[in-house]
VEXDREN-2710 file (C-alpha; in Angstrom, 1 decimal):
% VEXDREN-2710
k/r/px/py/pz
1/UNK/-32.8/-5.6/-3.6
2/UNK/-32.5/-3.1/-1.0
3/UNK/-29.0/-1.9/-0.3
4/UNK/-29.3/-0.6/3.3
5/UNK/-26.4/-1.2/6.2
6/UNK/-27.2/-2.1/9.3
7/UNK/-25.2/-1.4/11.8
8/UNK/-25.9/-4.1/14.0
9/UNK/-23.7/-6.4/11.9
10/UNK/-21.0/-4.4/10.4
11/UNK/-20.5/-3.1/14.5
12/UNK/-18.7/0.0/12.9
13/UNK/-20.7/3.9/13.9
14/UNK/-21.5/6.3/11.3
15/UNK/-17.6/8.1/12.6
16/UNK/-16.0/5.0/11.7
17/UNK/-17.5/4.4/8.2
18/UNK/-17.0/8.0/7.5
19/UNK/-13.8/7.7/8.3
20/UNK/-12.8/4.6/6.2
21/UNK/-14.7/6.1/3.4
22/UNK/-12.4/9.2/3.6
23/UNK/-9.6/6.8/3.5
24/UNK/-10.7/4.9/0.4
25/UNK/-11.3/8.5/-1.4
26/UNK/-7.9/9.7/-0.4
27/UNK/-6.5/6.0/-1.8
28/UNK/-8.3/7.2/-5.6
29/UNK/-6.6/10.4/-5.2
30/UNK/-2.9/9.0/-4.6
31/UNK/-3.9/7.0/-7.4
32/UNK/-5.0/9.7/-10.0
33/UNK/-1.5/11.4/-8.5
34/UNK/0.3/8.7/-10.2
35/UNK/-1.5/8.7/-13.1
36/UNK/-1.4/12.3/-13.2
37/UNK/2.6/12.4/-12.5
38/UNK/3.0/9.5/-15.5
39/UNK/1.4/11.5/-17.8
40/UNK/2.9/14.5/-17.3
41/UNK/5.9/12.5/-17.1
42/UNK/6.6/14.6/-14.1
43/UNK/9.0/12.7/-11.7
44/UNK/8.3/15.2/-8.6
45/UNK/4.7/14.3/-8.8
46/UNK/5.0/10.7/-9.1
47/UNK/7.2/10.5/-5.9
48/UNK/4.7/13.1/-4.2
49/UNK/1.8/10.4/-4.8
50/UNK/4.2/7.3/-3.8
51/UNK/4.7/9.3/-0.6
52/UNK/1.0/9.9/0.2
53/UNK/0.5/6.0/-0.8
54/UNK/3.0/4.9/1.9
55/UNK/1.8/7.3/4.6
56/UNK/-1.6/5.6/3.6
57/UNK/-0.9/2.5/3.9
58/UNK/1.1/3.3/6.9
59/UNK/-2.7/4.4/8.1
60/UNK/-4.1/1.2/7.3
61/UNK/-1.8/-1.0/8.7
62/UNK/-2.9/0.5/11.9
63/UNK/-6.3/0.2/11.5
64/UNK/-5.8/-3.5/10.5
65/UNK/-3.4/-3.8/13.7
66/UNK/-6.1/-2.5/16.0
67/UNK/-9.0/-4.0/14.3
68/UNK/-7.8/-7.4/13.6
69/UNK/-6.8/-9.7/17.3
70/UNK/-4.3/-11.6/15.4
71/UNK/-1.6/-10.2/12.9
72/UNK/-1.0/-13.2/10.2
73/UNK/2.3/-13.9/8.4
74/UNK/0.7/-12.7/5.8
75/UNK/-0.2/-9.3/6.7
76/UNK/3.6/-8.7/8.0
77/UNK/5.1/-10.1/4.9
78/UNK/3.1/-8.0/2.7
79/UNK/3.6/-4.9/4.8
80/UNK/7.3/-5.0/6.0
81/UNK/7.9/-5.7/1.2
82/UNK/5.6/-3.0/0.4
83/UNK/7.3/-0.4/2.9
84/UNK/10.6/-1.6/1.9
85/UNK/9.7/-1.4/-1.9
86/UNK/8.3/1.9/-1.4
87/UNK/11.3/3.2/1.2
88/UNK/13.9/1.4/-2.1
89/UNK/11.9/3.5/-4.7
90/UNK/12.6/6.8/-2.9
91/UNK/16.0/6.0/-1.9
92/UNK/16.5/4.9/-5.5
93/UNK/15.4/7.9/-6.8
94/UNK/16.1/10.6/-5.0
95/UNK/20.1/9.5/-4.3
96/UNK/20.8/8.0/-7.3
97/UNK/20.6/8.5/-11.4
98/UNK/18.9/5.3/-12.0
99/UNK/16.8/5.1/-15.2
100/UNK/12.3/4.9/-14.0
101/UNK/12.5/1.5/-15.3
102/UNK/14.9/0.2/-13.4
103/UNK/13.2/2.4/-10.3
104/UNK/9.9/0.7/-11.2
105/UNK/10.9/-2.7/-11.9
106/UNK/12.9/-2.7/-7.9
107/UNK/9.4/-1.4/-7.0
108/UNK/7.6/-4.7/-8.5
109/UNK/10.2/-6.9/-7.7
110/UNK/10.3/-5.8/-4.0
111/UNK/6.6/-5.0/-3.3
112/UNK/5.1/-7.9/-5.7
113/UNK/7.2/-10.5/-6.4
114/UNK/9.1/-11.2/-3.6
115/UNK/6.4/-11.5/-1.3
116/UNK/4.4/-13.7/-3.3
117/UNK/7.4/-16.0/-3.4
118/UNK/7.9/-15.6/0.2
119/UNK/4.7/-16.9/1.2
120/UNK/4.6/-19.3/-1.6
121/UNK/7.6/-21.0/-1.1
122/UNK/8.4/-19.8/3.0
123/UNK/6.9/-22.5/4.8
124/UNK/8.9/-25.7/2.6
125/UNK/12.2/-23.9/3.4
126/UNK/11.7/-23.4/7.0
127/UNK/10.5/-26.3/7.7
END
């Protein structure tokens, strides 16, 4: 099967899917940064990487925002937890003497959990 893009249906230019591409490489990076700063067990490094992931996503959210015409319930739910989880984690740890587990378990219970209970369960409360 040939694996050719046409650019007629993706309506994206050669700039465009350079640029995404760059942002998908610089998404593996953050991610070998975390890996990097738990296996050093390097605490400086992991909050380095958590940084670039949150200016990161902080980039994608505005490339959704001026891609997509609407912005779903969804998309704001999962964006305002993350940011919130992510903002918590650095808080957390930079102000306080909180053990990493308890760090990474406000990080999954913020940026996971609560969002997938949010939009599981949201709509029955409100209405």
């Amino acid at each position: 099967m040939p694996t050719t893009v046409d650019n007629e249906e993706t309506d994206r230019s050669r700039t465009e899917l350079a640029g995404l591409a760059a942002l998908g490489l610089a998404y593996v990076l953050a991610g070998l940064g975390l890996f990097y700063g738990l296996a050093i067990d390097s605490m400086q490094v992991f909050t380095a990487a958590v940084i670039a992931i949150l200016v990161l996503l902080a980039v994608s959210m505005v490339i959704i925002v001026r891609n997509e015409p609407l912005v779903s319930r969804e998309n704001v739910v999962i964006s305002v937890c993350v940011f919130v989880a992510v903002a918590l984690f650095l808080g957390l740890s930079t102000f306080t003497a909180l053990p990493y587990t308890v760090l990474v378990g406000v990080l999954i219970l913020v940026g996971v959990i609560i969002p997938g209970l949010v939009l599981q369960y949201g709509p029955s409360i409100v209405n």
